[in-house]
C-alpha positions in Angstrom: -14.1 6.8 -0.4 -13.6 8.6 2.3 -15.8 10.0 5.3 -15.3 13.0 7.2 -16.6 13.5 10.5 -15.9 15.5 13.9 -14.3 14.2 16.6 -17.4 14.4 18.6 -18.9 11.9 16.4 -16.3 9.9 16.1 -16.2 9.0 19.9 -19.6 8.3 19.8 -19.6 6.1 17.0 -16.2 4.5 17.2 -16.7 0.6 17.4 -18.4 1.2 14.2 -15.9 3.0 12.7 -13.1 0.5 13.3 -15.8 -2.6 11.5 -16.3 -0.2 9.2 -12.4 0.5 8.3 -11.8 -2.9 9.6 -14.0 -4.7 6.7 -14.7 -2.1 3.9 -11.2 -0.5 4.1 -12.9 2.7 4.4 -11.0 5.6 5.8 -12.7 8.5 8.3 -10.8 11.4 8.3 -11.3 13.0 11.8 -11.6 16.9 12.2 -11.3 18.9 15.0 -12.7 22.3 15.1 -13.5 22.0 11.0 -9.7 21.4 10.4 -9.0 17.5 9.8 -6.4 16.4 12.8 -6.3 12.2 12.6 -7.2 9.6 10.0 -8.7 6.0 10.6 -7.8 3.4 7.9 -7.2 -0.8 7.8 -4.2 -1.7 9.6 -3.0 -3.3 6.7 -3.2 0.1 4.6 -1.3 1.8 7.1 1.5 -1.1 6.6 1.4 -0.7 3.2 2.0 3.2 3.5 4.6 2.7 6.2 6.7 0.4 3.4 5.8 3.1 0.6 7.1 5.8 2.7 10.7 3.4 3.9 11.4 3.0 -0.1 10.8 6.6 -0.6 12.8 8.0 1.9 15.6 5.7 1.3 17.8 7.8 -1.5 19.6 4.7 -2.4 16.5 3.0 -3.5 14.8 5.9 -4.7 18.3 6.1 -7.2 17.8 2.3 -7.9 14.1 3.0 -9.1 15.0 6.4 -11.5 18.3 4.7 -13.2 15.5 1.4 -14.1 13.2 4.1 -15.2 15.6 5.8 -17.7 16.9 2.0 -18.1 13.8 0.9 -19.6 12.3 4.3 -21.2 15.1 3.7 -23.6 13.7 1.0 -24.6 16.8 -1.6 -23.4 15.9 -5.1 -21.8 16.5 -6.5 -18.4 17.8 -9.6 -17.2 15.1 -12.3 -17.1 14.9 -14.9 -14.7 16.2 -17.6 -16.3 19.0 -15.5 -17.1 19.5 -14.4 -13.0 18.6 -17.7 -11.3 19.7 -20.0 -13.9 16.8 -22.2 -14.0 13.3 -21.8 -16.3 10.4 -20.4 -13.5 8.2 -23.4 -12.9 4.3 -22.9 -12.9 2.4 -23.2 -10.0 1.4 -27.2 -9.0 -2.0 -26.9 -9.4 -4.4 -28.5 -7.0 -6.2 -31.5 -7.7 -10.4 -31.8 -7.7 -11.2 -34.3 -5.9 
């Protein structure tokens, strides 16, 4: 869940913040004058948005994604992965308990 807090307090509290986003994967949305102006999350979260927002602004992949939508809403099959790679998927080696 998210907080939301004034800038003020945000400078004063930052280091705690950042372990806060850092470990929890909290966000703090930061407001200036009452108005929110800046948002702190997990460095891996803003990844994860940045690759979100690359597929959807990419029309070519964004066509991709709605023709395997209608694809599959009618109900047809894909290709599995035997049938791509030409080989049966091989579980994982499991380790060994020593």
């Amino acid at each position: 869940m998210a907080k939301t807090l004034p800038i003020s307090e945000v400078k004063t509290h930052l280091p705690e913040l950042v372990s806060g986003v850092e470990e929890r994967e909290e966000e703090v949305i930061v407001t200036r004058k009452g108005k929110p102006a800046a948002v702190l999350v997990n460095f891996a979260e803003y990844e994860r948005l940045k690759a979100t927002l690359d597929v959807l602004s990419d029309p070519d992949l964004m066509a991709q994604i709605v023709q395997s939508r209608r694809f599959y809403a009618a109900g047809k099959r894909g290709l599995t992965f035997e049938d791509v790679f030409a080989e049966p998927i091989r579980p994982a080696a499991r380790k060994r308990r020593r």
